[in-house]
C-alpha positions in Angstrom: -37.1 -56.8 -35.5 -37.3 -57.9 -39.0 -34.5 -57.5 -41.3 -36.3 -54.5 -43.3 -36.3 -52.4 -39.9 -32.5 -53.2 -39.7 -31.8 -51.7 -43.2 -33.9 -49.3 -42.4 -32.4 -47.9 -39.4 -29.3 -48.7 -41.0 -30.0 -46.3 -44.0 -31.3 -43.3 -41.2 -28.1 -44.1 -39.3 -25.9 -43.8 -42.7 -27.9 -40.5 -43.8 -27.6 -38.8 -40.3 -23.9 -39.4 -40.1 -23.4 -37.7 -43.5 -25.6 -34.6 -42.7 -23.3 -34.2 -39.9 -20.0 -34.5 -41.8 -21.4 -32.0 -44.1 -21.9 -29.7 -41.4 -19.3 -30.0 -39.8 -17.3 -29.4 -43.1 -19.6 -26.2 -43.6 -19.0 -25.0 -40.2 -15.0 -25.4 -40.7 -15.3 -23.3 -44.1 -16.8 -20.5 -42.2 -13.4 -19.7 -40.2 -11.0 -20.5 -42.8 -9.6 -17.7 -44.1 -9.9 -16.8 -47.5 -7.2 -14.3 -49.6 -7.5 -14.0 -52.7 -4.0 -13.1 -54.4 -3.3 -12.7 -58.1 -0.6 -15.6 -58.9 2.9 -14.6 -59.0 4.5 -15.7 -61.9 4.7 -19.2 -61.6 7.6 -21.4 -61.3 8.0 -23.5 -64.6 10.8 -25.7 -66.0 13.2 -24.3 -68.6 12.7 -25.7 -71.9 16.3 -26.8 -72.8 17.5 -28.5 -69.1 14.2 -28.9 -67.2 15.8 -26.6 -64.1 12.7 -24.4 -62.2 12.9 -20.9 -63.6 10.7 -17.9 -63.5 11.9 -16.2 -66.6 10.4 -16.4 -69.6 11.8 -15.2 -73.2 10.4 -12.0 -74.5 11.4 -12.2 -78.5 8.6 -10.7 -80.3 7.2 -13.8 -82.8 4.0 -12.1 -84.1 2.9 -8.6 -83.9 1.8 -8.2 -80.3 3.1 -11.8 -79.5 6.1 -12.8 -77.9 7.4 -16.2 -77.2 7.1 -17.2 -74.0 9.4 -20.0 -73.5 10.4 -20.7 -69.8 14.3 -20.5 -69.9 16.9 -20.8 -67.0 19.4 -18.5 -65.9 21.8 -20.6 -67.5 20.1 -20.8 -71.0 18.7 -16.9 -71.4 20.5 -14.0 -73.0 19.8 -10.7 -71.2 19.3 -7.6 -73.4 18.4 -4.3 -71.8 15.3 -5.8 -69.6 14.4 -8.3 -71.5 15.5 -12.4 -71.5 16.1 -13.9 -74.8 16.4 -18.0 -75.2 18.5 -19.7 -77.2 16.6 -20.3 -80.0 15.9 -16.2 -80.7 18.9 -15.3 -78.8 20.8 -14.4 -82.0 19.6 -11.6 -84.4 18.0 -12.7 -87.6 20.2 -12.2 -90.5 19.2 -9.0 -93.0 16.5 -10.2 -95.9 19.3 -9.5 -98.4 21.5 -12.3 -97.5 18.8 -14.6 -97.7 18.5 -13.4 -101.0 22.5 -13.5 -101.8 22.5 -17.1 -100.9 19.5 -18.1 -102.8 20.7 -15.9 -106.0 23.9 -18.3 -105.9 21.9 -21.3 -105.1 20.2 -21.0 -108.4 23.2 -20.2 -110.4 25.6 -23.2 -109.6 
């Protein structure tokens, strides 16, 4: 046998070996079962200590938008249904004293 024959068997012997892993790997797909669930809400990490945490802070940022921030038990503020993190936990002061403070701004 020449060398060419060799490489050449060696190359049938390389291609039939992979046809075989691919049906055996096609054969195994046909009895694995399949379910197809809609994701639960993921576990992410809480913005301000990195703990896991399912909740997520529902402060409205934009009309129809609402922040989103993964917060821990430990960081949220609970309203009615609705978790609230740190950052829009408090309420936003009235326009007005905005307007008080920069009315005295300008007059010192």
């Amino acid at each position: 046998m020449s060398q060419t024959d060799v490489l050449g068997w060696l190359f049938v012997a390389s291609f039939i070996v992979m046809m075989v892993c691919a049906l055996i790997a096609f054969i195994r797909s046909l009895f694995v079962r399949r379910t197809i669930v809609a994701p639960a809400r993921q576990l992410r990490h809480c913005h301000w200590c990195r703990n896991e945490t399912d909740l997520f802070c529902k402060a409205e940022i934009a009309p129809g938008r609402t922040c989103e921030a993964p917060v821990c038990y430990r960081h949220r503020t609970a309203r009615g249904e609705h978790d609230y993190c740190p950052r829009h936990a408090m309420p936003a002061p009235p326009p007005t004293a905005f307007r008080e403070l920069a009315r005295k701004s300008r007059l010192q």
